[in-house]
C-alpha positions in Angstrom: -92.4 26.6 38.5 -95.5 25.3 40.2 -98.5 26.4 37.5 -102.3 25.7 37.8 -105.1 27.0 36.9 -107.9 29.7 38.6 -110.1 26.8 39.4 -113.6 27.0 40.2 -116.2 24.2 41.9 -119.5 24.3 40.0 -122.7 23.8 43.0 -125.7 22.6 41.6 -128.8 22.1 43.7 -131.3 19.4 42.7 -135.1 19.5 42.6 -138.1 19.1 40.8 -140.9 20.9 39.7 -143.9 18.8 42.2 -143.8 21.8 44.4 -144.7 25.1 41.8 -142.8 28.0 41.1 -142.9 29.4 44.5 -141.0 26.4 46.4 -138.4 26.5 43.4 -137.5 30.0 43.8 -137.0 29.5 47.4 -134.4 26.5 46.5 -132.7 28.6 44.4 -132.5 31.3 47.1 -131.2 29.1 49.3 -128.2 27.8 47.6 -127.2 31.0 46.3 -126.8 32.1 50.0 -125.0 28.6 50.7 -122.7 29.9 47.9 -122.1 33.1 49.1 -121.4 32.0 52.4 -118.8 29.7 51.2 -117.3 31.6 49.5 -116.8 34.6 51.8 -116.1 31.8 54.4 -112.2 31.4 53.9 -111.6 28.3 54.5 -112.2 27.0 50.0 -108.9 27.5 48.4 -111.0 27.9 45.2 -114.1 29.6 44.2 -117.6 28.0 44.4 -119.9 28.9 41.3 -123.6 29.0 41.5 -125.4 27.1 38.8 -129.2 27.3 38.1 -131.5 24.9 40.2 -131.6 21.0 38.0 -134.9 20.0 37.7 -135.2 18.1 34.2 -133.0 15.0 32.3 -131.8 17.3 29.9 -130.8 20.5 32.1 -129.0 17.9 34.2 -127.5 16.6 31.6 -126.4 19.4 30.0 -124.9 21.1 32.6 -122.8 18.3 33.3 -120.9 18.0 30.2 -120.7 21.8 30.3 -118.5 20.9 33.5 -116.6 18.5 31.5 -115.8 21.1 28.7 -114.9 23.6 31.1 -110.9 23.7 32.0 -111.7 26.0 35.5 -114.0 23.9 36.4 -112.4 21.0 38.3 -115.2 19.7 39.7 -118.9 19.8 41.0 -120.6 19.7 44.4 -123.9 19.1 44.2 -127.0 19.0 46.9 -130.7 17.7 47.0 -132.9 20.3 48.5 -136.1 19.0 47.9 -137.1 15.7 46.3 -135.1 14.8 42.4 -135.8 11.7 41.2 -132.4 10.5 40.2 -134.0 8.5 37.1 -133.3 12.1 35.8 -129.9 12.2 36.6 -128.5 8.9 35.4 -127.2 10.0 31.6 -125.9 13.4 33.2 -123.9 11.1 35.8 -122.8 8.7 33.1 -121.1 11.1 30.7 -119.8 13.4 33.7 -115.6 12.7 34.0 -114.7 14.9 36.9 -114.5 14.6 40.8 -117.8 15.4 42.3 -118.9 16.5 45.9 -122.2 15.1 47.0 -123.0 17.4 50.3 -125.6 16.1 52.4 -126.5 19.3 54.5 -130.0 21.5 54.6 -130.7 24.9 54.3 -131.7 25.2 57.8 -130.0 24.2 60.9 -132.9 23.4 63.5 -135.9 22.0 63.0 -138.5 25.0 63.3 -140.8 23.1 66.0 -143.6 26.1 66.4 -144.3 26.4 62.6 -143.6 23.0 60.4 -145.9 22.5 58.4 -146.3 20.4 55.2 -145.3 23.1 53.2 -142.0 23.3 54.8 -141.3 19.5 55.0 -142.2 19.5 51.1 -139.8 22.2 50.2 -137.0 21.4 52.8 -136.5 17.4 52.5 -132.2 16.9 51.8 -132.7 14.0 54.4 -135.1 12.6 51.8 -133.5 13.9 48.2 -129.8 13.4 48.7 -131.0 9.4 49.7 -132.4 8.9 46.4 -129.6 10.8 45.1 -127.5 8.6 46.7 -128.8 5.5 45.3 -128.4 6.0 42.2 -124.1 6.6 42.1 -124.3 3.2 44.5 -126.2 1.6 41.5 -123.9 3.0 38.7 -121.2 2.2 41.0 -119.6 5.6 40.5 -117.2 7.1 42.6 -117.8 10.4 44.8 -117.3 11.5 47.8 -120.3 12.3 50.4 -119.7 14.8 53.3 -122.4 15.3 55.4 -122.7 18.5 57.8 -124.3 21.6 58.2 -123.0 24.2 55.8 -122.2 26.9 58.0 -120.6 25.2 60.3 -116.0 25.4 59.9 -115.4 22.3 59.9 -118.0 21.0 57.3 -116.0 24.1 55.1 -113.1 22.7 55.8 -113.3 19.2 54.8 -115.1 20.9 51.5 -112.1 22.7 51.1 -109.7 19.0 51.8 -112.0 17.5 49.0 -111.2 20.6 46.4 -107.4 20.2 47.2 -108.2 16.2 46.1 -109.8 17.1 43.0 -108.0 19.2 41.8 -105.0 16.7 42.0 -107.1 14.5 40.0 -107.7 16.8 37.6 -104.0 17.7 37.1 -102.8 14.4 37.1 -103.7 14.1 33.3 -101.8 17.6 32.4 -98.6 15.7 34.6 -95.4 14.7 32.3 -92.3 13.2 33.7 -89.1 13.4 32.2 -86.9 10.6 32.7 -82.8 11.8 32.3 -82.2 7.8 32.5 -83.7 4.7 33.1 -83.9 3.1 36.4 -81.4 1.4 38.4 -80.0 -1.6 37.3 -82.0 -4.7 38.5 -84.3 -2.5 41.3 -87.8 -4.2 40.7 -89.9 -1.4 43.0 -88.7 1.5 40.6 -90.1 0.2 37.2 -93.4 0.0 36.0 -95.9 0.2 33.3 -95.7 3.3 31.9 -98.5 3.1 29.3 -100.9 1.7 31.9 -100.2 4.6 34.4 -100.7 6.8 31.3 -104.1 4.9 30.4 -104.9 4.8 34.6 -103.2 8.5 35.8 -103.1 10.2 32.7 -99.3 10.5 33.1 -96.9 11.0 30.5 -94.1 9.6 31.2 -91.1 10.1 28.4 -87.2 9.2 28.3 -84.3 12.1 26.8 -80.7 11.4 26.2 -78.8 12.9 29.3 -76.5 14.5 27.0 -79.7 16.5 25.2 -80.1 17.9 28.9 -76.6 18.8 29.6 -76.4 20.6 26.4 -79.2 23.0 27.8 -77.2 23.8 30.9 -73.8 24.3 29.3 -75.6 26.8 27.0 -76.6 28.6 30.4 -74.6 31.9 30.5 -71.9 33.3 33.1 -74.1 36.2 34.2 -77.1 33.9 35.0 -75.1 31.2 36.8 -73.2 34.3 39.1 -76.0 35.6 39.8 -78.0 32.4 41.1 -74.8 32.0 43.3 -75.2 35.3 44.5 -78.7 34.0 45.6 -77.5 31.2 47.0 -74.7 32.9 49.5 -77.6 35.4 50.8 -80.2 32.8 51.3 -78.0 29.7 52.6 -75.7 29.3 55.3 -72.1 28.2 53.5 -70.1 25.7 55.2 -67.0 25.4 54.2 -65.5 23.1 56.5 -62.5 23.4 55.4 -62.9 23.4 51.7 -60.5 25.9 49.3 -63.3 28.7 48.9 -62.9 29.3 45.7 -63.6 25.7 44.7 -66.6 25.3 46.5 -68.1 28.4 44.9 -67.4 27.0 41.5 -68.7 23.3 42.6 -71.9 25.3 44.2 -72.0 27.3 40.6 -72.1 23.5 38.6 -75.5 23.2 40.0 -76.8 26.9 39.4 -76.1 26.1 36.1 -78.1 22.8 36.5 -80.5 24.0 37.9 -81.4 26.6 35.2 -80.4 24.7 32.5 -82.9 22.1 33.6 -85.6 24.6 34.4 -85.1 25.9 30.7 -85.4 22.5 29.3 -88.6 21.7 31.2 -90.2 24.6 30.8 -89.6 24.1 26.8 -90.5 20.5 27.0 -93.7 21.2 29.3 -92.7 19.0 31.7 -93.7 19.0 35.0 -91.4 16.5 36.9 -87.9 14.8 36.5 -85.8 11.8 37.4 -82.2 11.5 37.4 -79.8 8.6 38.2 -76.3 8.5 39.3 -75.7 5.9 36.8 -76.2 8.2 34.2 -74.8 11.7 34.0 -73.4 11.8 30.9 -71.8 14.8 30.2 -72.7 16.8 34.1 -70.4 17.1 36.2 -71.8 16.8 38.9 -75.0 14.6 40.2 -77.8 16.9 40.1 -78.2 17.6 44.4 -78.6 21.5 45.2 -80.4 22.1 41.6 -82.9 19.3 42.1 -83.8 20.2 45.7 -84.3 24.2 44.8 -86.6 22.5 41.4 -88.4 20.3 44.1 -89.3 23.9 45.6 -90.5 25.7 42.8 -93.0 22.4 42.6 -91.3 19.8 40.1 -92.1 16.6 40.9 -88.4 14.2 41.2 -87.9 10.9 41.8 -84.5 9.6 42.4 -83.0 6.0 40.4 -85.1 6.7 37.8 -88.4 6.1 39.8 -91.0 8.2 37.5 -93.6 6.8 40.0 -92.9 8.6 42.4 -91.7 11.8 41.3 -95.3 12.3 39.4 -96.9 11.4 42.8 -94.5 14.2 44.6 -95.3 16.9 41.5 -99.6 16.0 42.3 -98.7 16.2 46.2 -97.4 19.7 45.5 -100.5 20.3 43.4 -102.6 19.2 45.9 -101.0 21.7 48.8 -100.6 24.6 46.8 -101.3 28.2 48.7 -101.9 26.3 51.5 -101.8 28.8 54.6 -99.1 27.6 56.8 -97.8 24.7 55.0 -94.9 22.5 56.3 -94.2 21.3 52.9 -93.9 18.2 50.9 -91.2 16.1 49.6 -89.3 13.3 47.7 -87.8 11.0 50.8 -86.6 7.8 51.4 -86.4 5.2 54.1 -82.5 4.9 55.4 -81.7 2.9 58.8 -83.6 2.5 62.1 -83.1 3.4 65.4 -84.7 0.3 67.5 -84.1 1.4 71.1 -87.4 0.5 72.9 -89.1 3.7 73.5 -87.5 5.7 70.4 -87.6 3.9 67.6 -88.2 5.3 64.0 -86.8 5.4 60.8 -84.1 7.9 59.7 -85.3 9.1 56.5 -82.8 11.2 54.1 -81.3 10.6 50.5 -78.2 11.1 48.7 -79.2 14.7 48.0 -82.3 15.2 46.9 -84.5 16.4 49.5 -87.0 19.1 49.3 -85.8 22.0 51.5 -90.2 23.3 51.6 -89.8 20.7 54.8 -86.8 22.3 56.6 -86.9 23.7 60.1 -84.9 26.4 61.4 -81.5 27.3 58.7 -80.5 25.4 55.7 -76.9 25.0 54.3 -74.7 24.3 51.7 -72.1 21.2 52.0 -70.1 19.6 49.4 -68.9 16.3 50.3 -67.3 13.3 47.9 -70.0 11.4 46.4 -69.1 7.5 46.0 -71.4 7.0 43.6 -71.5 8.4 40.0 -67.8 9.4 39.5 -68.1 13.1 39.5 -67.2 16.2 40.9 -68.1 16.5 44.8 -72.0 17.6 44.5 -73.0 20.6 46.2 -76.4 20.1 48.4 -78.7 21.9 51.2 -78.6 20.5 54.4 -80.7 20.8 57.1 -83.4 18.9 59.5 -86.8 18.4 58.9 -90.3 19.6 60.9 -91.8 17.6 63.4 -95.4 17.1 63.3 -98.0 14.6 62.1 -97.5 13.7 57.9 -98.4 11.3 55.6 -95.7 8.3 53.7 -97.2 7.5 50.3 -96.0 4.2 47.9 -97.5 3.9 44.5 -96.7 0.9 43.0 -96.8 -1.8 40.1 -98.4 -5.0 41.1 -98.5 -6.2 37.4 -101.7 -6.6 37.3 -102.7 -3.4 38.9 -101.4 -0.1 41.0 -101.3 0.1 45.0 -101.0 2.9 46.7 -99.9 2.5 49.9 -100.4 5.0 52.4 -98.6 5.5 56.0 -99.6 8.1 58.5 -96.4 8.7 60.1 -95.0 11.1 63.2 -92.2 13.2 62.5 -90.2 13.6 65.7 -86.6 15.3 66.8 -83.9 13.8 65.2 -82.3 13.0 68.8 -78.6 14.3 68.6 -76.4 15.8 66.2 -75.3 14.3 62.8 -72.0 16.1 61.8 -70.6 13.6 59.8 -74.0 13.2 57.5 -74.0 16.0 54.8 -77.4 15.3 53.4 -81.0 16.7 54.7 -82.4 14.2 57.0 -86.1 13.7 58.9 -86.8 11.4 61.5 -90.5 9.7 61.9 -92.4 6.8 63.5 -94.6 5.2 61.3 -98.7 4.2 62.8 -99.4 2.4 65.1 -95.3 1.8 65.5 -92.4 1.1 63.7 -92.8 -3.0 64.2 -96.5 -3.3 62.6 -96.1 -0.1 60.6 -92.9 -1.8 58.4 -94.4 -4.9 58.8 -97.4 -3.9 57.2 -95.5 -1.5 54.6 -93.4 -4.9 53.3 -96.6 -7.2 53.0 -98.1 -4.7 50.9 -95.0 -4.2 48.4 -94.2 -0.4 49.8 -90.9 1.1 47.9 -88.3 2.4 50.3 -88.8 5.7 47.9 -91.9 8.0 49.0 -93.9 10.7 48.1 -94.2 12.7 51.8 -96.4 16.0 53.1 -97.1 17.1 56.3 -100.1 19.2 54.4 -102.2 16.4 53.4 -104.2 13.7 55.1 -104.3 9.9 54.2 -108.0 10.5 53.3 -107.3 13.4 50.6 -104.4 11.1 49.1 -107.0 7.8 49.6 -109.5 9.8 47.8 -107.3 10.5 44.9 -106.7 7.2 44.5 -110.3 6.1 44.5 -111.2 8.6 41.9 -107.9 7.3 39.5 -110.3 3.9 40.1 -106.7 2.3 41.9 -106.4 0.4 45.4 -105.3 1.7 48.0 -104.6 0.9 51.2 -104.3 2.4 54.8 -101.1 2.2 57.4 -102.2 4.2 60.5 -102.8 3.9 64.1 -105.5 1.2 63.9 -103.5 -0.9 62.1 -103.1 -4.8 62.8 -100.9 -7.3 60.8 -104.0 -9.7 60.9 -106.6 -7.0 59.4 -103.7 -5.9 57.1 -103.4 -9.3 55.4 -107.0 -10.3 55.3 -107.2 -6.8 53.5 -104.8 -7.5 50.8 -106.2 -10.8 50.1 -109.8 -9.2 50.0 -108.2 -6.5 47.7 -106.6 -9.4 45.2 -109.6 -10.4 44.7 -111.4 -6.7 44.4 -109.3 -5.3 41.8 -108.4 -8.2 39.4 -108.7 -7.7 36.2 
């Protein structure tokens, strides 16, 4: 099940002491209303703290690796509201280790023409503090992320609330373990990796089990829990027999209750937070894990199919990332299947063999069983249905060798245009930005997988700005896209991140 912690966002306010006791109290009146406000705003999906007004080195300092001690805290947004020498906060910078907010805003919206004076230009310079701030992160060559915007205003709330959703996927990324059930395909390059550098890089671990280990933990699931996750199934599913002797499909359809709990079980043991399987490997199931690893896909577990850890711990931080998100479409494992290249509506039919995450489903969801060519087992039960339509986001992390790309695509998910009868898997349909020619064009030059971590919930800039915080490239597919740009960018970025 998808677990995280009460997060909170520490604010601190910078100043100085030039000013006297007087002009300091008024900071700190200030951005305890600015906190209050955001926090009764609802548009944060986490709370904002209040934290005394840094004026010294050593307050600075130490309030920073309080932050770093703190599990709830999963990052820091911080704001100049007078003059702070940021001489003062070099040490506290270089020993903090979380995501920080640097929010250029004032107290005040307009300037107050009839009564400036020099007593209100001393006490309310941001335009002047947050640049020295500024400075000094360029000059340490830190990463953060600087929003500027009046406070009160939605849409500066908003994007404060986007960046919270970001940190807090970099924060979990180093509680993140994958459990691979088997290796990866058989001589598939894009699926393997370093897995000790994406521990040293992500924080991930990223551990193999014998297949048979797992299947022992779901034949040792009882009768009475396997009925009665059937019994869940018929209410919640549309059954589709198609023909099928009823009585076998239930019993196929019960082969993956029982996977699905006995996995469950086992992870929760393990503390493991996402899986891969392969078809090349089952062991001792009888069946290829399809309707068990969709329904753990939902409950938030990270999966990635072949073996491809990559991307199932990049689909357990998207799920992070999105979670209690009012609204949300949902976010999956997916990959890239065939085109359609009629002029006017092409796009790439995206599906899998089973495993796709039903949070993304519009309208009813079924259960099929159909023969499976691959993995020479019982025919798998799996839900079937259609995806959303709407605007999302295609994300590729990869192993360059020498370093990890994340490739990013914002993609449109459209109407797949008529009926598949004949296909019994869950299917989507999108055009990737600026169009399928320069979008796959670009996708191949950069290395892209045909496996994906997907969300309609998230935007390329949270998903860029983990990246940038795990210190990794990344680069940008989307509607300003050119083949030209796109190369010149990768051979700019060669150069950039060599190590």
């Amino acid at each position: 099940m998808l677990k995280t912690k009460n997060y909170q966002f520490w604010f601190c306010t910078g100043s100085q002491d030039l000013y006297g006791d007087a002009c300091l109290a008024k900071v700190a009146e200030h951005s305890k209303k600015i906190v209050e406000v955001l926090n009764a705003c609802g548009n944060l999906p986490y709370e904002v703290v209040w934290k005394p007004t840094l004026i010294t080195n050593e307050l600075i300092r130490k309030t920073f690796n309080e932050a770093n001690t703190d599990e709830n805290c999963a990052g820091v947004i911080t704001w100049m509201h007078t003059f702070s020498p940021s001489k003062s906060w070099i040490l506290g910078l270089q020993e903090y280790r979380k995501p920080l907010l640097h929010l250029h805003t004032q107290f005040n919206r307009e300037i107050p023409y009839d009564t400036i004076d020099m007593d209100f230009m001393n006490e309310n310079q941001s335009a002047h503090g947050d640049r020295e701030y500024g400075h000094i992160f360029s000059r340490l060559r830190m990463e953060r992320k600087v929003l500027m915007g009046y406070w009160a205003d939605e849409d500066v709330q908003k994007k404060i609330g986007s960046w919270m959703r970001t940190a807090v996927g970099v924060i979990e990324s180093s509680h993140v373990r994958v459990m691979r059930i088997a290796d990866n395909m058989r001589n598939v390059a894009v699926t393997e990796g370093d897995k000790v550098e994406a521990q040293i890089q992500f924080g991930w671990e990223v551990d193999a089990y014998p297949v048979n280990e797992i299947t022992e933990a779901v034949d040792a699931v009882s009768k009475g829990d396997i009925d009665a996750l059937v019994e869940e199934y018929y209410d919640k599913y549309e059954i589709l027999l198609e023909g099928r002797d009823e009585k076998e499909f239930r019993e196929h359809v019960a082969v993956q209750a029982g996977i699905e709990i006995g996995f469950e079980r086992f992870l929760e043991e393990k503390n493991y937070q996402a899986i891969v399987t392969h078809f090349g490997d089952l062991g001792g199931l009888k069946q290829l894990p399809g309707l068990a690893i969709q329904r753990l896909m939902e409950k938030g577990y990270g999966f990635g199919a072949e073996g491809d850890w990559k991307t199932a711990a990049m689909v357990r931080i998207m799920k992070i990332m999105t979670q209690g998100m009012k609204d949300a479409k949902g976010t999956s494992f997916m990959e890239d299947y065939t085109y359609n290249l009629v002029p006017g509506k092409e796009g790439i039919l995206q599906a899998h063999m089973l495993e796709v995450c039903p949070t993304i489903a519009d309208g009813k969801i079924s259960i099929k069983e159909q023969p499976l060519s691959m993995g020479d087992r019982e025919d798998p039960a799996r839900l079937v249905f259609t995806a959303k339509t709407g605007p999302a986001v295609a994300a590729s992390l990869i192993d360059l060798g020498d370093r990890f790309r994340l490739i990013i695509n914002d993609v449109d998910c459209k109407e797949i245009e008529k009926p598949m009868p004949k296909l019994p898997v869950a299917a989507a349909f999108w055009t990737p930005q600026p169009n399928l020619q320069t979008g796959a064009e670009a996708w191949i030059l950069a290395g892209g997988a045909h496996h994906t971590a997907f969300s309609y919930d998230l935007t390329s800039e949270q998903v860029g700005d983990w990246a940038a915080y795990m210190g990794i490239e990344a680069v940008y597919i989307d509607k300003d896209t050119t083949i030209r740009q796109f190369k010149n960018e990768l051979l700019w970025n060669s150069l950039a991140y060599r190590k």
